[in-house]
N, C-alpha and C positions, 0 to 999 in steps of 0.2 A: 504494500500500500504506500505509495506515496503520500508524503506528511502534507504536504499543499490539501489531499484531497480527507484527510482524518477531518471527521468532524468529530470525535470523541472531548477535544481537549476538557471542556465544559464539566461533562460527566467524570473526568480525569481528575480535573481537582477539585469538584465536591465528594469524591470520594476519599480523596485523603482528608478535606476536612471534615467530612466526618465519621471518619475513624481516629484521627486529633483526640478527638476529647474524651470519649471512652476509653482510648491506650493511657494517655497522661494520667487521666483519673484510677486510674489500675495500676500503677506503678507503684504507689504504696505497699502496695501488697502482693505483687509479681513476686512468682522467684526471680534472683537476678539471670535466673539460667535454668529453663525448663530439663535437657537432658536428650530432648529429641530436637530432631530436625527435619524440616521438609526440603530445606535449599535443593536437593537435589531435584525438585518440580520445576524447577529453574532452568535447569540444564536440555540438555539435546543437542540435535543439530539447528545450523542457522534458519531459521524460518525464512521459507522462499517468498513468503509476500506478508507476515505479520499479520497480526489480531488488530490493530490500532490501539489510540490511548486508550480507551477507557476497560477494554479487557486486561491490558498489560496493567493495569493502576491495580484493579480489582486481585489478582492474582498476587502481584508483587507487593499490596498491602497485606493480604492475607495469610503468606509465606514468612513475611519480615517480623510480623507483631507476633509470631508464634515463635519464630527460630531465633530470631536476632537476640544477642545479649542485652540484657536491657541496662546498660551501665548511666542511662541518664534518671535511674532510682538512686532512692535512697539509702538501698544497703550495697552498692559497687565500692569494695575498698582496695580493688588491688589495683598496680602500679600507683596514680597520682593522678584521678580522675573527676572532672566536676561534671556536673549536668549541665543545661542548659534553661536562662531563666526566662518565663514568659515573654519579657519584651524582647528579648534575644532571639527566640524561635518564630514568635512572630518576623522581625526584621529579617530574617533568614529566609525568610518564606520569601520575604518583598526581594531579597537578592537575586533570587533566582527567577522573581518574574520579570524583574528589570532586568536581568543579564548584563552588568556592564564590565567593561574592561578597564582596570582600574591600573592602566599602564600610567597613563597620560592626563595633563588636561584637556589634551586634544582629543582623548579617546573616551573623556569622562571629567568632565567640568562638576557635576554631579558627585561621583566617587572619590574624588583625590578632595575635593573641599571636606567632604563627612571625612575622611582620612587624617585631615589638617586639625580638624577639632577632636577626633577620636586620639590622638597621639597627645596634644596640648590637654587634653582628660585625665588619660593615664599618667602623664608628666605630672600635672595638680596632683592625683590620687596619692601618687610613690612622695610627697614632696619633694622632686627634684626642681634645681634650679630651671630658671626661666628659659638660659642658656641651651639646657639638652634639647636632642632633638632625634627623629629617628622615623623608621619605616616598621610596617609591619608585614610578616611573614609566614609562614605557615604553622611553624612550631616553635619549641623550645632549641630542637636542633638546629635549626634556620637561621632562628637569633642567635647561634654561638656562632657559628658561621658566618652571619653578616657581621658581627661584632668582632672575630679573630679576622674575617678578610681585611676588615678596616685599619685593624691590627698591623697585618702583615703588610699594605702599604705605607704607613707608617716606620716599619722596620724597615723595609727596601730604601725608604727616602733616607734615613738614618746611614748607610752604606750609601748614598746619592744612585741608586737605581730605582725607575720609577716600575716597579713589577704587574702595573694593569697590560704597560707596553712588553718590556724586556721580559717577565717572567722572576723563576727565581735562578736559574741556571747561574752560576759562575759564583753564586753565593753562599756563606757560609749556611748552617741550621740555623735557623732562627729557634735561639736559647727559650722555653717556657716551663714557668716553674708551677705549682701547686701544691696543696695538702692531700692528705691521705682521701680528702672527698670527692677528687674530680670525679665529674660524671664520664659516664660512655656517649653521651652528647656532645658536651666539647672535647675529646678524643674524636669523635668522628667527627668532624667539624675540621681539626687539625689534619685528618686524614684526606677528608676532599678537597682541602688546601693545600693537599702536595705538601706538606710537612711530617706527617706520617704520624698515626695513633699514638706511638710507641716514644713521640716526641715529649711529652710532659716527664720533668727532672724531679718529682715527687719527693717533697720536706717533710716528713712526719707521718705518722699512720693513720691520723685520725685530722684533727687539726690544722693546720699549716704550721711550721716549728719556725717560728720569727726568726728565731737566731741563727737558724741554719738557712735561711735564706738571706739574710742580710750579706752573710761570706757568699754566700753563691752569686748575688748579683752585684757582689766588688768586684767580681772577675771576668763576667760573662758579658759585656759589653749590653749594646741595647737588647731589650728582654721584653716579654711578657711575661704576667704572672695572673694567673687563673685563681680568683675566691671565689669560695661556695658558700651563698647565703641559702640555706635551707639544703642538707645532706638528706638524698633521699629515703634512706635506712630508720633516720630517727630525728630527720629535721633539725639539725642538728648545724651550725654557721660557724663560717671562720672567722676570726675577730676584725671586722672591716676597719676600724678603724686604728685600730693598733697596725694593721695588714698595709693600709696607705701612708703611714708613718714611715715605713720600711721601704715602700717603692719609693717613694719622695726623697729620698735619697740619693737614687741610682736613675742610670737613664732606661726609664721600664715602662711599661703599658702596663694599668691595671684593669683587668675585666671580672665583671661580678657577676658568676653563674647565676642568678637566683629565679628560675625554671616556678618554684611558688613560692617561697621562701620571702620572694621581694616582699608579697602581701601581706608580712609581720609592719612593715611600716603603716599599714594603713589602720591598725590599732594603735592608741600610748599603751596597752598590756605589753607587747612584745616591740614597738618601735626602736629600742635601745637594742635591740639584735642588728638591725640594718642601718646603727649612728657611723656617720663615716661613710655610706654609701654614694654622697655627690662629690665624692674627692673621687672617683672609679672616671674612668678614659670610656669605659663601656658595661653595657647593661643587657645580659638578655632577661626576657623572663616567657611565660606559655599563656596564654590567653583561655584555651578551654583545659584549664585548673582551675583554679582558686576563682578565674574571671565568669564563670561560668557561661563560657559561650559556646557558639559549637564547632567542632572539627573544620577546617583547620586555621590552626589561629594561634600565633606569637608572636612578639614584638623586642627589638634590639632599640636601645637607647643611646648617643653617642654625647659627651662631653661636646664636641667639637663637630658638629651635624656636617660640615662641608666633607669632611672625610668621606662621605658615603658615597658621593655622585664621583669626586676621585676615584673611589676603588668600585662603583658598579655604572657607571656612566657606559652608554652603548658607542661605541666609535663605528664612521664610516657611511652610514646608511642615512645617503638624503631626504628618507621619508619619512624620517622620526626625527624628533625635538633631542636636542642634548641636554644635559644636565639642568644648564641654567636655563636655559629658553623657558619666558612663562609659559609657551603650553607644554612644557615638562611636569613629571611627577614622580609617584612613590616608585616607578616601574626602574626605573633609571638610580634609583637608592637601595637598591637589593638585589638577591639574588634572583627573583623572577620578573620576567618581565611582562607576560601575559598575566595578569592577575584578578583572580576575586574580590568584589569589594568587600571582604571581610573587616572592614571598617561600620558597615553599617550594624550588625549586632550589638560589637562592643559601643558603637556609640548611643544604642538604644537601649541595652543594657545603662549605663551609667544615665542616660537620660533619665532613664524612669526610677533608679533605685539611688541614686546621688551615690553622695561621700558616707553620711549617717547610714544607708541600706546596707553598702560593702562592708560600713564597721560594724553594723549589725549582728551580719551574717558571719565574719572572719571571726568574735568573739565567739558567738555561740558555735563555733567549730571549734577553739580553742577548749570551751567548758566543757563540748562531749570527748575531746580529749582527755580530758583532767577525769573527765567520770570516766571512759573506756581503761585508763593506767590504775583505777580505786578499783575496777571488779575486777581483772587482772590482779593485783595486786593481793584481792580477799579472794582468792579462789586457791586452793591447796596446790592445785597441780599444774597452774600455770605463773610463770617465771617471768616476769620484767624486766628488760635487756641492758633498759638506758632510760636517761631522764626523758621529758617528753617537754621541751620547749617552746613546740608550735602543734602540729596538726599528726603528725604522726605517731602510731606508737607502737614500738617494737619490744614483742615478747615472745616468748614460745611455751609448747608443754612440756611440763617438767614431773611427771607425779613422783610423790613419793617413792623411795625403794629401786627406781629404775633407773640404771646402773646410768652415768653420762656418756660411754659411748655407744647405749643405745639411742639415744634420744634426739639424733638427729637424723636418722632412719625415722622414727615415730614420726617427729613431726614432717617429713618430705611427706607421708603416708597421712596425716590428718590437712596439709596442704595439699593433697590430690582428693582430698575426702570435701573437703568444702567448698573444691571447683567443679567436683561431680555433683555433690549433692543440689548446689545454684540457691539456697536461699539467702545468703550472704555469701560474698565475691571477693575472697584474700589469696592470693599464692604467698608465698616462700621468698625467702631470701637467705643470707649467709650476710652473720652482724658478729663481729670478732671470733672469726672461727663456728660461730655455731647457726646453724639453720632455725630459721623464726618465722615468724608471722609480724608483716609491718603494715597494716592496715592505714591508709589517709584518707583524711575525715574533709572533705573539700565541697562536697556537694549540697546545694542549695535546700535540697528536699530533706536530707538528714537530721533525723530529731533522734532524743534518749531511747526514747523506743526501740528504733532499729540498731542502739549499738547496746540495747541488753539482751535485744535480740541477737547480734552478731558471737555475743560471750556466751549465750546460753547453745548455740548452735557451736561453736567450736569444743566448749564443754564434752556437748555430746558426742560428736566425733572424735573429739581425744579420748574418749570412754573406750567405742567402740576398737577404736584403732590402735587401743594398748593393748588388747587382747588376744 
């Protein structure tokens, strides 16, 4: 069928909305993960002329709200996951009927303006100076990326090679240091920057070890140096401001992983975690975390915003604006350049829920913290790993009598137990040598309920699976 001649669209999307409001409303009480699947209704060969829209909406609604993880509820705690909030999902809706390309202002006068006030929003939120300035990109990865790119031309000029032209050939490593927390985010970030994973010179096992950095970068010539505001194991931050103390020194770049971590600033409970943050060269952070918007979405913050169209400006091509040209935009400050306007979420997100909504929501994830580490704590046979600073909280099962090197066997076996089981949504990790359970509390929907629920459902499965 030719799409010119579908007349479904109509039928297409009243059938997703309404099926909208019955899935939303049922998330409460969904398992996060039913255990079956139909996606394979999905599959076959290519169909030689297609059903049109409103069979394929019908089918593909029907398939997803059964099969699909439902991590935009309120019991998804594994990796570092938020939902999405009403005025988010709505604006999300409007992105996709507007379809715009949010390369340009040429290609979107529209998308790059909401892009301009969504950045100067986030910039108010984090308290960052007036001065910062930056693009947004698709994740937390993205932003390390755009943020070490910026990085790495920075360091080419430092050696007076400009590396968007020449590359990095004929030059030395570029020296990068960190604590025991860097993520595998900016490791790859490093890696598809041609510097290679394997390039961070790691100070300390946990921490960043000040002291042992301080000699390392009296020797190491121009440098970066990687802090992790929010370790994702237990939330856990390198001392930012002691940390810029120490590059101020030397001739270094500082960049501040904080993927959710940043969003300790947007509370006074936890804003002394991120004091020292607008002394950083650079900023990444994730968008659908803590920001609760939807896939995909993160944003890199620059001290010195020109940096960005130096190191992603497009050369050559007389059909496109350059950097500065006013009908230039975010396309030309990042790594992509066809783009989403995933500016409109977040800026209707923050439209509708302010500055007070986000500290709202950020404490009361902090308190179901502090309650998820007290039942934890009053429960016999489960172990507490580490403090619990912000949103995470890392523990495992420990019961009585059973020996410690069985118990990281056990718990891999009650981590597979309550990804099968789907009414609460945690895997595994490994937190100083021992395998645990690091559950983050980020989602909008998330009340006490589902995390006495999440402790009374691991309970049960650490029962069953000592057995």
């Amino acid at each position: 069928m030719d799409p010119l001649h579908d007349q479904g669209t109509e039928a297409a999307l009243r059938a997703v909305f309404e099926t909208a409001g019955p899935y939303l409303s049922s998330l409460a009480e969904r398992p996060v993960y039913a255990g079956s699947s139909r996606v394979e209704e999905l599959a076959g060969a290519l169909p030689a002329s297609g059903e049109g829209a409103a069979a394929v909406a019908e089918r593909l609604l029907s398939v997803g709200t059964e099969s699909a993880t439902h991590s935009a509820g309120p019991r998804f705690f594994h990796f570092v996951t938020g939902g999405v909030t009403p005025a988010a999902l709505a604006a999300d809706w409007t992105v996709s009927l507007l379809d715009q390309n949010a390369f340009s202002r040429a290609a979107s006068e529209f998308a790059t303006s909401v892009e301009t006030v969504a950045l100067d929003w986030l910039r108010s939120l984090f308290g960052l100076p007036a001065s910062f300035g930056g693009a947004l990109v698709g994740s937390a990865t993205f932003a390390n990326f755009t943020a070490l790119g910026a990085a790495t031309h920075w360091w080419g000029a430092r050696h007076g090679v400009d590396v968007t032209s020449a590359g990095l050939a004929g030059l030395p490593r570029m020296p990068v240091f960190s604590g025991g927390y860097v993520h595998a985010s900016a490791r790859k970030a490093l890696q598809m920057l041609g510097h290679g994973r394997d390039s961070v010179a790691v100070h300390g096992a946990g921490r960043v070890d000040l002291s042992s950095l301080d000699r390392a970068l009296a020797s190491s010539g121009p440098s970066v140096v990687i802090a992790n505001a929010g370790e994702v194991n237990t939330g856990d931050f390198d001392p930012l401001a002691d940390l810029a103390d120490v590059v101020a020194r030397h001739d270094a770049w500082l960049h501040v992983d904080g993927a959710f971590g940043l969003f300790a600033a947007v509370s006074p409970r936890t804003s002394h975690l991120v004091a020292g943050l607008e002394r950083a060269d650079s900023i990444a952070c994730d968008g659908h975390k803590w920001l609760n918007v939807p896939y995909e979405s993160g944003f890199a913050f620059l001290r010195e915003p020109a940096r960005l169209g130096a190191a992603f400006g497009m050369p050559g091509a007389p059909y496109l604006p350059g950097a500065d040209s006013p009908r230039g935009g975010y396309g030309l400050l990042g790594p992509e350049s066809s783009r989403r306007a995933r500016s409109v979420p977040i800026w209707a997100t923050l439209a509708a829920y302010g500055r007070s909504g986000y500290q709202a929501m950020v404490e009361r994830h902090l308190d179901l913290a502090q309650e998820l580490a007290e039942l934890v704590d009053a429960a016999p046979e489960l172990e507490r790993l580490a403090e619990v600073p912000l949103c995470v909280v890392c523990f495992r099962v420990a019961p009585p009598g059973v020996p410690e090197s069985d118990l990281d066997d056990l718990n891999r076996r009650v981590g597979e137990a309550l990804l099968e089981d789907g009414r609460v949504f945690a895997g595994t990790t490994v937190w100083d040598g021992k395998v645990a359970l690091r559950p983050a509390i980020v989602n909008w929907r998330t009340t006490s309920r589902d995390i006495r629920l999440f402790v009374s459902v691991v309970r049960e499965l650490a029962a069953s699976s000592a057995l």
